[in-house]
N, CA and C atoms of all chains as a GROMACS GRO file, in nm:
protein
  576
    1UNK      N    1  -0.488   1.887  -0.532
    1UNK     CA    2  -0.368   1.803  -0.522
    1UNK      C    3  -0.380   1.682  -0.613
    2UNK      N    4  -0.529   1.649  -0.617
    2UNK     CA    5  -0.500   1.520  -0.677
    2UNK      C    6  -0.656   1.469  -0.724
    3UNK      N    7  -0.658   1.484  -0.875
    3UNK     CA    8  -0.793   1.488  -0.946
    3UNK      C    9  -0.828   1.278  -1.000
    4UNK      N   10  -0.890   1.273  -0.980
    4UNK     CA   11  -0.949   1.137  -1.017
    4UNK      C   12  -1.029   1.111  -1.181
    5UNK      N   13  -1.004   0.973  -1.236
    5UNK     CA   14  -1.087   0.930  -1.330
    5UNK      C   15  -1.148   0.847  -1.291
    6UNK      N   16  -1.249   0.778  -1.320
    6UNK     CA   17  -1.291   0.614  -1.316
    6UNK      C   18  -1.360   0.578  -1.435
    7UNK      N   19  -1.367   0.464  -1.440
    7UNK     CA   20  -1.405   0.369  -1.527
    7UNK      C   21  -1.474   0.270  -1.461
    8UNK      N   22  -1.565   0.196  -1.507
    8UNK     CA   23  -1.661   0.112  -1.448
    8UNK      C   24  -1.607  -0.021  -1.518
    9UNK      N   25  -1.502  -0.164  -1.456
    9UNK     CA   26  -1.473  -0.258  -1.562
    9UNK      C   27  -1.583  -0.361  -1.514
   10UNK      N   28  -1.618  -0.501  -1.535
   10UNK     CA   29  -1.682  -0.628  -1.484
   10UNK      C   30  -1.625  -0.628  -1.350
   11UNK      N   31  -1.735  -0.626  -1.277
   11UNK     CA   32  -1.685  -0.661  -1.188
   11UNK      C   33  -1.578  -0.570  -1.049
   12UNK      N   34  -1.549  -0.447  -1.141
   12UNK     CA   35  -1.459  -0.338  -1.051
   12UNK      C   36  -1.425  -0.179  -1.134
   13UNK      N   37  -1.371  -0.119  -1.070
   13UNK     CA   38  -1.387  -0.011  -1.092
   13UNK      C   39  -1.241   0.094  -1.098
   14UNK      N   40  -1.192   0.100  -1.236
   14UNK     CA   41  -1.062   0.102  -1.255
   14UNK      C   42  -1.072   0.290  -1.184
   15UNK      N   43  -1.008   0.331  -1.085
   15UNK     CA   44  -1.020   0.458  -1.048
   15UNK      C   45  -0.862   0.524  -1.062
   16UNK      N   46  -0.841   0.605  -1.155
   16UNK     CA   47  -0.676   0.656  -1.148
   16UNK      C   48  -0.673   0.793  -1.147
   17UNK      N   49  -0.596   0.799  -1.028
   17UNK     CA   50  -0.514   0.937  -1.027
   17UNK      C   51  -0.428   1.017  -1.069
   18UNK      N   52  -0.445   1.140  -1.056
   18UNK     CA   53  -0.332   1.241  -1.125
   18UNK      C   54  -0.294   1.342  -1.035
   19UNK      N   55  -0.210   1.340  -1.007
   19UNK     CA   56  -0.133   1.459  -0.895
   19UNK      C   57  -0.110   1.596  -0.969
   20UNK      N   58  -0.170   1.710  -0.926
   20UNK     CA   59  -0.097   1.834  -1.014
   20UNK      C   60   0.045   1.836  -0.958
   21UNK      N   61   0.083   1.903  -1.103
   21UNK     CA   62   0.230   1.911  -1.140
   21UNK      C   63   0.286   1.768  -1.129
   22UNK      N   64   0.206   1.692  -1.108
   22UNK     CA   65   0.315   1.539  -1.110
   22UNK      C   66   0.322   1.498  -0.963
   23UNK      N   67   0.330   1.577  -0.856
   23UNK     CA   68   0.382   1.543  -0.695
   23UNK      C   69   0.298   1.572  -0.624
   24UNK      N   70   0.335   1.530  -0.525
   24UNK     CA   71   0.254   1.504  -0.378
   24UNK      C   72   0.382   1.529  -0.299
   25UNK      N   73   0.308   1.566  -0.167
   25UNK     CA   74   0.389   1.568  -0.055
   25UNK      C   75   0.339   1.522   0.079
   26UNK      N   76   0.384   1.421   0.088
   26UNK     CA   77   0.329   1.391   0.251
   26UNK      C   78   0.256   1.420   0.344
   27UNK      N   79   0.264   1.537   0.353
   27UNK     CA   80   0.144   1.666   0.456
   27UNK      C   81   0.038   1.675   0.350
   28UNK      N   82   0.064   1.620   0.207
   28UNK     CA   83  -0.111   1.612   0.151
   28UNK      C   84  -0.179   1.480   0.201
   29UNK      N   85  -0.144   1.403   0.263
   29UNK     CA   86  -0.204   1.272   0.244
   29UNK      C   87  -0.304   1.308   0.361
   30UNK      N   88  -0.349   1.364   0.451
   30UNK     CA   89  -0.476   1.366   0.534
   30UNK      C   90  -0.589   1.429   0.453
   31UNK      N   91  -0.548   1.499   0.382
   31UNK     CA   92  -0.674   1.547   0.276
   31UNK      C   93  -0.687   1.472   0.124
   32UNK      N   94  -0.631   1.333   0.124
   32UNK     CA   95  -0.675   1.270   0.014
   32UNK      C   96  -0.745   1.174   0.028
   33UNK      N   97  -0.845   1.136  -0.027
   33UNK     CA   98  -0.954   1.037  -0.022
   33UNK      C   99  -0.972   0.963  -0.160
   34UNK      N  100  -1.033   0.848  -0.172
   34UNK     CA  101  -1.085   0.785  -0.282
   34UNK      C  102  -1.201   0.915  -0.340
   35UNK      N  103  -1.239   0.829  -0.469
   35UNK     CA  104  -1.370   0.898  -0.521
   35UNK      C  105  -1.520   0.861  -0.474
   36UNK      N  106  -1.557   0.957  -0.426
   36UNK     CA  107  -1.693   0.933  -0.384
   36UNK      C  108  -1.771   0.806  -0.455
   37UNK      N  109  -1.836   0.786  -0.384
   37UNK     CA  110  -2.001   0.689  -0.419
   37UNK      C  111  -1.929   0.578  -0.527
   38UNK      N  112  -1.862   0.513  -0.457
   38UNK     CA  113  -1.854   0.383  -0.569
   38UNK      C  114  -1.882   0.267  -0.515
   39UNK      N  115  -1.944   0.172  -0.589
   39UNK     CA  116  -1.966   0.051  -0.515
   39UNK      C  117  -1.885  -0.042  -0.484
   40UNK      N  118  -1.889  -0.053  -0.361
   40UNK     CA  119  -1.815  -0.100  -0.277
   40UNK      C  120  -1.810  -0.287  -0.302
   41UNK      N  121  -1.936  -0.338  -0.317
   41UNK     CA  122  -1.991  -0.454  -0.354
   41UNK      C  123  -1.847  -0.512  -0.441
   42UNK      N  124  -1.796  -0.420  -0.553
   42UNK     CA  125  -1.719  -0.474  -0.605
   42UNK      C  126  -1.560  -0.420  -0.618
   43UNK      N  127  -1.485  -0.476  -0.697
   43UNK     CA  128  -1.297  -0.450  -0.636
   43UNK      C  129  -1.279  -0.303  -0.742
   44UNK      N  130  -1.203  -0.268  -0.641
   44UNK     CA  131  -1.129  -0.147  -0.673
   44UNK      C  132  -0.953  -0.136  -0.752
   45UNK      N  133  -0.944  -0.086  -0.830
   45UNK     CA  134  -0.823  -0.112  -0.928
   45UNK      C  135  -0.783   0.033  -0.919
   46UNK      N  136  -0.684   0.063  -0.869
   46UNK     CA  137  -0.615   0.206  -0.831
   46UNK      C  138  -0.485   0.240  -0.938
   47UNK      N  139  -0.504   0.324  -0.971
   47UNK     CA  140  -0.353   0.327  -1.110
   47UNK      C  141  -0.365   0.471  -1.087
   48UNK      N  142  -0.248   0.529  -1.132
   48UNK     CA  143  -0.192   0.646  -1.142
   48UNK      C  144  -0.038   0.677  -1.108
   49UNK      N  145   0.061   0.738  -1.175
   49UNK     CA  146   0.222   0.742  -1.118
   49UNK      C  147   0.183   0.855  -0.998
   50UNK      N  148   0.213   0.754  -0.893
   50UNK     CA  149   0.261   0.818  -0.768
   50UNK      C  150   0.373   0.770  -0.710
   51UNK      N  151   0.392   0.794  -0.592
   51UNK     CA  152   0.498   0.735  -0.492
   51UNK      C  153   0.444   0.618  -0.426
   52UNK      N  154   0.529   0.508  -0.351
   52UNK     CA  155   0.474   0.424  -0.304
   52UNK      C  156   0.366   0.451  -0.190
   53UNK      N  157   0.406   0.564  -0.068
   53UNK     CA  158   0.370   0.595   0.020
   53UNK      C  159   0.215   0.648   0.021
   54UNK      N  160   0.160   0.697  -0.120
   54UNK     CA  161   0.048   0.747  -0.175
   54UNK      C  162  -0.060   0.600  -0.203
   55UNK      N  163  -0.012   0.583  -0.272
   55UNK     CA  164  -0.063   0.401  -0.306
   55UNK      C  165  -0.057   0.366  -0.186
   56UNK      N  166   0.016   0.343  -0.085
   56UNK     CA  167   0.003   0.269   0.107
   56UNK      C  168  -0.144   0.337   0.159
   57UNK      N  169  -0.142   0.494   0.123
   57UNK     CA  170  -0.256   0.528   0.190
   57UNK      C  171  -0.398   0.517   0.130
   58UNK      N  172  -0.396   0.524  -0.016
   58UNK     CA  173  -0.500   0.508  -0.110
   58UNK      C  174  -0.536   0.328  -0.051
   59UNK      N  175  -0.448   0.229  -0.060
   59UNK     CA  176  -0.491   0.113  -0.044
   59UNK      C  177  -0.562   0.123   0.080
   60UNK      N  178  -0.490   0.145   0.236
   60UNK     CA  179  -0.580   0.155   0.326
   60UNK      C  180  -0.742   0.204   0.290
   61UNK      N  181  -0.773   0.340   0.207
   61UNK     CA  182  -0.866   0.363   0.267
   61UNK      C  183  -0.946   0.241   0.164
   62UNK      N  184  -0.943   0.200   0.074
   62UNK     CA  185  -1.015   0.133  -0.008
   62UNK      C  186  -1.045  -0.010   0.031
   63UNK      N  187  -0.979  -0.043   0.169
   63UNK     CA  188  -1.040  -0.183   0.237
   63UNK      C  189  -1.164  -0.198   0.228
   64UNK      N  190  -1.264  -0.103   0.251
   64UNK     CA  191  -1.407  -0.168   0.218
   64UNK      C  192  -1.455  -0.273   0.088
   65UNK      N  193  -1.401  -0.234  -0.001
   65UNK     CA  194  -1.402  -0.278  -0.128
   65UNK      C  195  -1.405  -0.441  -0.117
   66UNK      N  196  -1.475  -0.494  -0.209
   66UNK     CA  197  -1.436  -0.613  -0.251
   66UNK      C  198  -1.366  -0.679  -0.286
   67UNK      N  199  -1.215  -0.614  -0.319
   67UNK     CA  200  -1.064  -0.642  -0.332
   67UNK      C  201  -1.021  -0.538  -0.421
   68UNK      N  202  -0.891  -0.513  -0.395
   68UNK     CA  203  -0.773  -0.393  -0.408
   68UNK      C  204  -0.694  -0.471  -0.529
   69UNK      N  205  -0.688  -0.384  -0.605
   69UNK     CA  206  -0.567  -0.412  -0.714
   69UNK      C  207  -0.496  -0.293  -0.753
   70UNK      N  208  -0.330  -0.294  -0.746
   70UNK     CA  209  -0.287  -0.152  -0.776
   70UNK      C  210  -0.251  -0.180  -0.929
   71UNK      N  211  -0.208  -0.045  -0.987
   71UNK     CA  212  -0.205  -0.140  -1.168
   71UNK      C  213  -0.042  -0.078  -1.196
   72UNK      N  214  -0.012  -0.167  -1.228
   72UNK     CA  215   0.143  -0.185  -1.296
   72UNK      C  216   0.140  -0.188  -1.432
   73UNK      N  217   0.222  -0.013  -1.437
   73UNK     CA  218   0.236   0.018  -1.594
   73UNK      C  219   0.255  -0.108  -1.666
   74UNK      N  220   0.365  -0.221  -1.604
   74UNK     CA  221   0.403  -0.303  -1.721
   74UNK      C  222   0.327  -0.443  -1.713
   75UNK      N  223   0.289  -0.467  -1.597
   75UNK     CA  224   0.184  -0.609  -1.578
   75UNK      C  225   0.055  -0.585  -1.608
   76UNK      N  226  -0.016  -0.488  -1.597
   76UNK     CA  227  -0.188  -0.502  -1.524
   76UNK      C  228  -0.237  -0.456  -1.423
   77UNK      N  229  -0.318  -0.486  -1.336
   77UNK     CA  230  -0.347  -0.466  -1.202
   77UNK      C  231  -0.348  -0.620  -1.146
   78UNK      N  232  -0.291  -0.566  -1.042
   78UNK     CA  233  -0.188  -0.706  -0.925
   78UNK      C  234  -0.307  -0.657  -0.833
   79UNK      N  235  -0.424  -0.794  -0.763
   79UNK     CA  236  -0.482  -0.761  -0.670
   79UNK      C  237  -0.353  -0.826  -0.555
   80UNK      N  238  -0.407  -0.711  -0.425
   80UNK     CA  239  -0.307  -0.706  -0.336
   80UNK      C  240  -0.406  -0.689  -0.238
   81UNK      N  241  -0.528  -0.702  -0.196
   81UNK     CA  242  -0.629  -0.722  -0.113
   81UNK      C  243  -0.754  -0.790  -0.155
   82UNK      N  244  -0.779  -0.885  -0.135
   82UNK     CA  245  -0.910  -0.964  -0.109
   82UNK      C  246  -1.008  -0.992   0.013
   83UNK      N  247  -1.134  -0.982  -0.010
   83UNK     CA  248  -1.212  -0.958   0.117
   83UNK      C  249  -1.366  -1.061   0.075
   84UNK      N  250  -1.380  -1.116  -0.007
   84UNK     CA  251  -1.493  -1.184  -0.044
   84UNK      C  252  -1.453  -1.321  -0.079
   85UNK      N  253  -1.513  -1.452  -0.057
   85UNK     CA  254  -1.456  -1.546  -0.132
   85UNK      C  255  -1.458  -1.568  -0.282
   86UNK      N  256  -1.555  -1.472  -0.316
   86UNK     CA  257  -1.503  -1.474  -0.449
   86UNK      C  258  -1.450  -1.382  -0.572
   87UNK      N  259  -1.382  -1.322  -0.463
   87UNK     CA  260  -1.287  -1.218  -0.528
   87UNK      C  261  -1.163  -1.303  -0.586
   88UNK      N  262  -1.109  -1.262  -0.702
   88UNK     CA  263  -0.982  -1.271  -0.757
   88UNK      C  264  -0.862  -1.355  -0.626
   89UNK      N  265  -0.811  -1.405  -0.670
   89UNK     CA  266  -0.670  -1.431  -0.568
   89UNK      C  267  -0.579  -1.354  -0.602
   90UNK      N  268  -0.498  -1.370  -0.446
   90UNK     CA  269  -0.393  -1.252  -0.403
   90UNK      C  270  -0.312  -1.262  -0.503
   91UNK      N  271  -0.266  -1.170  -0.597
   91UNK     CA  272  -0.161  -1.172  -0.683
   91UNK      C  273  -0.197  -1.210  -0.785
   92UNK      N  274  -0.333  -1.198  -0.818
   92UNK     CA  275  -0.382  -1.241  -0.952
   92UNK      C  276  -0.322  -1.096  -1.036
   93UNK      N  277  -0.294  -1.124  -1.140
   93UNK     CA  278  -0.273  -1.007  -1.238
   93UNK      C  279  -0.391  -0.990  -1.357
   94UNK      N  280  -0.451  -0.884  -1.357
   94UNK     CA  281  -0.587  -0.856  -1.402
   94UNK      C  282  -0.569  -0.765  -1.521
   95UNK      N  283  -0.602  -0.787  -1.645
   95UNK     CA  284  -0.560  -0.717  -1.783
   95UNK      C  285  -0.658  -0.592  -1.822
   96UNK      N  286  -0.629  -0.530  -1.846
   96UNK     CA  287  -0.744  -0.364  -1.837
   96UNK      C  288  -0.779  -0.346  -1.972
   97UNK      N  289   1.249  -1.612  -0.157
   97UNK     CA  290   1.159  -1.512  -0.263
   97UNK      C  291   1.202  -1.360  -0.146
   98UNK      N  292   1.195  -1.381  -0.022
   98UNK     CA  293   1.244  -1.239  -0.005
   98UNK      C  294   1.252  -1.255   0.142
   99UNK      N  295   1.350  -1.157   0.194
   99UNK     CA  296   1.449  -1.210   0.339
   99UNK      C  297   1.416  -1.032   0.377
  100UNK      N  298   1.440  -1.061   0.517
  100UNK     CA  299   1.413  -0.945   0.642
  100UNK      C  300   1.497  -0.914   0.698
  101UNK      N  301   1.562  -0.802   0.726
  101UNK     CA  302   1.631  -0.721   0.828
  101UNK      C  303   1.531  -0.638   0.919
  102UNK      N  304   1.560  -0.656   1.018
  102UNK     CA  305   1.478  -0.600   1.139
  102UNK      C  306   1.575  -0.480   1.180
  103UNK      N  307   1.484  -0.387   1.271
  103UNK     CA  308   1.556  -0.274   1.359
  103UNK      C  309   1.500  -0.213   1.442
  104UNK      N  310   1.478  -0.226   1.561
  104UNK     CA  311   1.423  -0.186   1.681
  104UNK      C  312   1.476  -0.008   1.693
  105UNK      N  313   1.350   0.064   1.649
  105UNK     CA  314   1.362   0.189   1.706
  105UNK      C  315   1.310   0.248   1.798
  106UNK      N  316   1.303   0.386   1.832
  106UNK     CA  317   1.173   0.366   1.973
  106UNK      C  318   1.067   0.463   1.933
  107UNK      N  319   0.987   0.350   1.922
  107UNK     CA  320   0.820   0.346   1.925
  107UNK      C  321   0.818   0.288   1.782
  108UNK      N  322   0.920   0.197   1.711
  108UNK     CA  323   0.865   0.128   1.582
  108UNK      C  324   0.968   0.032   1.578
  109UNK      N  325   0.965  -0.021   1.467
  109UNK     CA  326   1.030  -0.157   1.393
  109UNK      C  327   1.059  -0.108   1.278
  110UNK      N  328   1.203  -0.114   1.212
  110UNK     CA  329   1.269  -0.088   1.043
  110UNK      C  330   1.262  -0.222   1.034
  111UNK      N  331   1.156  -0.245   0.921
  111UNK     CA  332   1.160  -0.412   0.883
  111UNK      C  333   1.222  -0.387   0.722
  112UNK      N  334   1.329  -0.376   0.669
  112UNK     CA  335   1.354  -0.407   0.531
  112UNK      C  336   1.339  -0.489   0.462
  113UNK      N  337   1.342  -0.514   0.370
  113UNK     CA  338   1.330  -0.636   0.251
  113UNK      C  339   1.400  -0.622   0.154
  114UNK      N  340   1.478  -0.726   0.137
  114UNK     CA  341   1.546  -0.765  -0.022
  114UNK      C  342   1.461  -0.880  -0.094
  115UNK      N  343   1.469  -0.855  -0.211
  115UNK     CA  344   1.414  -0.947  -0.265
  115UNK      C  345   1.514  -1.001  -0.375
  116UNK      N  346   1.516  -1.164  -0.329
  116UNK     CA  347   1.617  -1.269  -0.443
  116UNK      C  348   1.574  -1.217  -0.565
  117UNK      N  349   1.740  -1.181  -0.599
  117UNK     CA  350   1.745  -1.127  -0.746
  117UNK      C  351   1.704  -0.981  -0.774
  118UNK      N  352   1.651  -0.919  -0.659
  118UNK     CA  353   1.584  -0.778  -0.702
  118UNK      C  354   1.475  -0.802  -0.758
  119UNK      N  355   1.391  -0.926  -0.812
  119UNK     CA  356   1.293  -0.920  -0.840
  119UNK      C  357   1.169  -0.991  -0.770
  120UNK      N  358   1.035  -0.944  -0.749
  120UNK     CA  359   0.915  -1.016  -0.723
  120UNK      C  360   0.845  -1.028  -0.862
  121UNK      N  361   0.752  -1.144  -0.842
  121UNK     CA  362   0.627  -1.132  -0.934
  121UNK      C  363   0.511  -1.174  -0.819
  122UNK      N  364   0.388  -1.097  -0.916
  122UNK     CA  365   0.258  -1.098  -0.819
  122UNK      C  366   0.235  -1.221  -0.793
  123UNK      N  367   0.258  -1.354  -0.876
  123UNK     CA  368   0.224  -1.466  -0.799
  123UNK      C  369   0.292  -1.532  -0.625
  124UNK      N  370   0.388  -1.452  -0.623
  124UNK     CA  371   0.467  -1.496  -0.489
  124UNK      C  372   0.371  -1.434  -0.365
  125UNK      N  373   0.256  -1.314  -0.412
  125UNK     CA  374   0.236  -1.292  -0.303
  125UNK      C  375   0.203  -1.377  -0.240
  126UNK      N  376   0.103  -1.485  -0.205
  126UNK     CA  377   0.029  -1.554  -0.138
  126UNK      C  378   0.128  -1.603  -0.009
  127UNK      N  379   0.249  -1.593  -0.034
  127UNK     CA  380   0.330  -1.664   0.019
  127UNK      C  381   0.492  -1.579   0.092
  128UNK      N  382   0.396  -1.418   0.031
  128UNK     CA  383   0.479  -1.366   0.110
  128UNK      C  384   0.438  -1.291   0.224
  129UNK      N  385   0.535  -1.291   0.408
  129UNK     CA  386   0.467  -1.221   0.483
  129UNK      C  387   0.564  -1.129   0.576
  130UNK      N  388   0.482  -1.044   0.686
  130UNK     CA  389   0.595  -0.993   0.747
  130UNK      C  390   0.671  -1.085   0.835
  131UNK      N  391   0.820  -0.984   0.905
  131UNK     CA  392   0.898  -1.090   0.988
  131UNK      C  393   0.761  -1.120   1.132
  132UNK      N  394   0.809  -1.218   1.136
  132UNK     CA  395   0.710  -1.319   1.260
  132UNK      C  396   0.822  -1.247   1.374
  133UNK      N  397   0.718  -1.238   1.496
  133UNK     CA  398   0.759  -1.185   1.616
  133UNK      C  399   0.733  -1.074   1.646
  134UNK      N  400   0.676  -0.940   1.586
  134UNK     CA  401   0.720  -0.844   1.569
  134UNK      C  402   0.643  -0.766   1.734
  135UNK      N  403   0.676  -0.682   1.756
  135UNK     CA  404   0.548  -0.628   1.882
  135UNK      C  405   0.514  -0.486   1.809
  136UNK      N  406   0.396  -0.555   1.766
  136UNK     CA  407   0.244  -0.504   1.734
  136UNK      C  408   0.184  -0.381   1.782
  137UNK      N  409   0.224  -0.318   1.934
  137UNK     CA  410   0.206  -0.225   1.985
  137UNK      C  411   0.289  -0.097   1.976
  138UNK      N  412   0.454  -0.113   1.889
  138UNK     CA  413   0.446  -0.044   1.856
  138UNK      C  414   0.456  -0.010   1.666
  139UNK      N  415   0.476   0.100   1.566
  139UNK     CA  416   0.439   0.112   1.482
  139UNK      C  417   0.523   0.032   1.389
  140UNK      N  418   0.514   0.002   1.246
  140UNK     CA  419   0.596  -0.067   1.178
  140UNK      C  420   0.646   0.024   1.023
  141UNK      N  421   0.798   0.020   1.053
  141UNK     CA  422   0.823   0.112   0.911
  141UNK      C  423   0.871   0.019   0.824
  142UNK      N  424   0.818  -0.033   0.671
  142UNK     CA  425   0.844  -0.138   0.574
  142UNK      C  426   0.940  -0.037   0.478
  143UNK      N  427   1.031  -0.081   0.423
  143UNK     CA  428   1.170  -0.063   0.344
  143UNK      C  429   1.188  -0.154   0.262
  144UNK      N  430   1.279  -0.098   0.171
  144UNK     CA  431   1.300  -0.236   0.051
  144UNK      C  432   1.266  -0.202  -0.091
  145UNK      N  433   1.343  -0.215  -0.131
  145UNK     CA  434   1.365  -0.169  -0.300
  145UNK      C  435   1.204  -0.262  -0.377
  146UNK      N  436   1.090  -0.232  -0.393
  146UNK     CA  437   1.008  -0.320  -0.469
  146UNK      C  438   0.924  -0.243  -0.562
  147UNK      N  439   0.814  -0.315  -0.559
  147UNK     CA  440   0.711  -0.271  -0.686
  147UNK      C  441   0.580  -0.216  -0.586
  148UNK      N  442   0.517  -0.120  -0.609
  148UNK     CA  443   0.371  -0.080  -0.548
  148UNK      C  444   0.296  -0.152  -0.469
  149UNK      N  445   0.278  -0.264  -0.573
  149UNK     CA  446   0.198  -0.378  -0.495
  149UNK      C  447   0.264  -0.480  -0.392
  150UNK      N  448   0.351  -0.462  -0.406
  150UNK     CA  449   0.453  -0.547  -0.276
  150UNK      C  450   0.414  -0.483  -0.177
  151UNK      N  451   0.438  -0.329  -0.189
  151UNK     CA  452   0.418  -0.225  -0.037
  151UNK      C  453   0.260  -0.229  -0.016
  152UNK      N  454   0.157  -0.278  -0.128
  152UNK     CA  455   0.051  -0.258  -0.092
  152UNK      C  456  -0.015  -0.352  -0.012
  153UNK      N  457   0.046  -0.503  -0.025
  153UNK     CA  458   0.023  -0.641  -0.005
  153UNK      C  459   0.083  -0.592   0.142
  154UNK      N  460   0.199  -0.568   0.194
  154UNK     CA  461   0.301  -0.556   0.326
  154UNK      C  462   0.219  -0.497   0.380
  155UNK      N  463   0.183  -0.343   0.337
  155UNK     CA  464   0.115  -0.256   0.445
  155UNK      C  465  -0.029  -0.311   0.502
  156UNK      N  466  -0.096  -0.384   0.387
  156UNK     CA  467  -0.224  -0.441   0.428
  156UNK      C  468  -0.217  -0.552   0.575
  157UNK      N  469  -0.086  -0.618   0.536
  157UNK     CA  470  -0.051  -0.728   0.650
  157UNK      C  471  -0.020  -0.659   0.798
  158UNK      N  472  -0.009  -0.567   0.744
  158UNK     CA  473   0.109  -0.482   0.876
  158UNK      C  474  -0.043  -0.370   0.986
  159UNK      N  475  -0.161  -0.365   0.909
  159UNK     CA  476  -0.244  -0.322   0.996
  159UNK      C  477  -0.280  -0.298   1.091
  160UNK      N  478  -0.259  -0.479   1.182
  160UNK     CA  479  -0.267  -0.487   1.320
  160UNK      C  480  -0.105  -0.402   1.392
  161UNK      N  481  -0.058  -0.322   1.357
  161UNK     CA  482   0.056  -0.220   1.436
  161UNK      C  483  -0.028  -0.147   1.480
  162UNK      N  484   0.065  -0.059   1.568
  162UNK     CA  485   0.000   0.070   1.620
  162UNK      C  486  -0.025   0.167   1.497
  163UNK      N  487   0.062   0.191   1.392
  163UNK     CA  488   0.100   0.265   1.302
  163UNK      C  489   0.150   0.221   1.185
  164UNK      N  490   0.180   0.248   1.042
  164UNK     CA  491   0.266   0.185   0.952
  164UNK      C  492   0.334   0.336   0.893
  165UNK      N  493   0.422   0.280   0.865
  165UNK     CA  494   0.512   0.401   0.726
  165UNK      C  495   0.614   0.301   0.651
  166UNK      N  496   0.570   0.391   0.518
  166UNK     CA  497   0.692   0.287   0.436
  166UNK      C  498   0.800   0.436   0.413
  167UNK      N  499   0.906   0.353   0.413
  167UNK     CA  500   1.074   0.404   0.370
  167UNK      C  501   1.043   0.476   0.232
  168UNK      N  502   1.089   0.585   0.217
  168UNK     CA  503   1.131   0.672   0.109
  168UNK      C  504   1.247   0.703   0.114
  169UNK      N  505   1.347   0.639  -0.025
  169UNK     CA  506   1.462   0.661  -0.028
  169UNK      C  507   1.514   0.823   0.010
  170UNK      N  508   1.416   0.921  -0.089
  170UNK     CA  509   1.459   1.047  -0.094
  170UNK      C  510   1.397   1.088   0.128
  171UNK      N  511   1.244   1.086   0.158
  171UNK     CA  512   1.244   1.154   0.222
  171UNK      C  513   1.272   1.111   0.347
  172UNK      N  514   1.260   0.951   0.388
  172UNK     CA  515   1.234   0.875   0.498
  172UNK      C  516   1.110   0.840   0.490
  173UNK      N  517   1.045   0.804   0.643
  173UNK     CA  518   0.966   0.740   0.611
  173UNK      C  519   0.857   0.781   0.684
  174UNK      N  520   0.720   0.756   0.539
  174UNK     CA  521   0.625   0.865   0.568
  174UNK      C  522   0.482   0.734   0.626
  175UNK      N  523   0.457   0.826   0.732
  175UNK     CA  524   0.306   0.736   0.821
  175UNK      C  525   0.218   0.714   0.719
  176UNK      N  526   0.161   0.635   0.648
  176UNK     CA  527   0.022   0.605   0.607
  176UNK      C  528  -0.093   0.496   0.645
  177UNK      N  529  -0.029   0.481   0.752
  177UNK     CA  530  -0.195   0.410   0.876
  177UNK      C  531  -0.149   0.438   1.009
  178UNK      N  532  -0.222   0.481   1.114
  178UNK     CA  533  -0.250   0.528   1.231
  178UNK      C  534  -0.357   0.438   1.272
  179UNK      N  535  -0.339   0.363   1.366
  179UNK     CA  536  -0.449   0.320   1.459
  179UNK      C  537  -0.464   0.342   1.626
  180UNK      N  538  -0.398   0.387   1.651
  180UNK     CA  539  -0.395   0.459   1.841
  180UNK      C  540  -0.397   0.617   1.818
  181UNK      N  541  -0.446   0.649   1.924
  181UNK     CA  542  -0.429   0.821   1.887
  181UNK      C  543  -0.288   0.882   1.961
  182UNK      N  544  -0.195   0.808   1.968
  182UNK     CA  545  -0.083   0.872   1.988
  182UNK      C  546   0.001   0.780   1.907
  183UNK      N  547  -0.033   0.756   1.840
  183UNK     CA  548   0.030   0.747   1.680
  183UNK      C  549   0.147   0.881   1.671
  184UNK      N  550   0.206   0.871   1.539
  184UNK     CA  551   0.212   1.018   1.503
  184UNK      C  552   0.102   1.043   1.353
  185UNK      N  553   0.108   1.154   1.289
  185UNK     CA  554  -0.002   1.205   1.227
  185UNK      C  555  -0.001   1.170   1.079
  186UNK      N  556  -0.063   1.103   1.006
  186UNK     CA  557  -0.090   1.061   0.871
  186UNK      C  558   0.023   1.182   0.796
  187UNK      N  559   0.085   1.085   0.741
  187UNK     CA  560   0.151   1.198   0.640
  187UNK      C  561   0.273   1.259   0.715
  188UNK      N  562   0.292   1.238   0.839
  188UNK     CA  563   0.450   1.251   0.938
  188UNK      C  564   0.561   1.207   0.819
  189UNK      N  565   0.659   1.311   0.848
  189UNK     CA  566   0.769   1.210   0.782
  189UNK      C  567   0.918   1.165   0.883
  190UNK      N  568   0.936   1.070   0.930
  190UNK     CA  569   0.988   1.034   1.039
  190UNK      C  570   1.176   0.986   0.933
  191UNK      N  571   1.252   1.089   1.055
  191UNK     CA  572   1.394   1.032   0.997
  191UNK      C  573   1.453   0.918   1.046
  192UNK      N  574   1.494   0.855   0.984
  192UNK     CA  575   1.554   0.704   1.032
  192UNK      C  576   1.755   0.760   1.072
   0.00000   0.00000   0.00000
């Protein structure tokens, strides 16, 4: 359903998805997970065209992380979870 | 920066959002939250025309529910956090 890249940036770990054929469907989301073994120590940057509802569940599971950023084709990655004090601030926009 | 419509369904909350002008930028998050009052026990469905990271920032806030789903124009609105086990099931798609 849904194959992964990552990239290792300073500090975080740009991980983006690709849905075959382009879509997802709702009844896939109990069998989707992040990518194994990444360090958690630092923030997670999630990109890939999905639906919002895909990104809602990808963000949940990636709370462990050191902060969440989803990436916006036209901004960057917008962190939208912080969990360390010295993680990024909420709404920082982060350049890839 | 962005206003709430509420809707008491049974066993959730339709919390919508408009946002002044149709637009957000990531710096507003810090300062944006859900509607105050809400009861927590049961699930919360977020709506509202935005950007990824808006729904990603909302759903993160919206945790402490029983449940979350965000609004899909096309399908309704699909569960992506469960925290009670009579929730309904990750990936439900619930008609409004």
């Amino acid at each position: 359903v849904l194959t992964w890249k990552t990239r290792e940036l300073e500090g975080a770990t740009l991980a983006t998805f690709e849905l075959a054929g382009g879509l997802a469907a709702p009844g896939d989301l109990p069998g989707i997970d992040l990518p194994a073994g990444l360090d958690r120590a630092k923030g997670l940057v999630v990109g890939g065209r999905g639906p919002v509802w895909l990104y809602a569940h990808l963000c949940h599971l990636a709370h462990p992380f050191a902060w969440v950023a989803t990436q916006d084709p036209r901004l960057g990655a917008v962190v939208v979870q912080r969990h360390r004090p010295d993680a990024p601030p909420l709404g920082a926009v982060i350049g890839l």
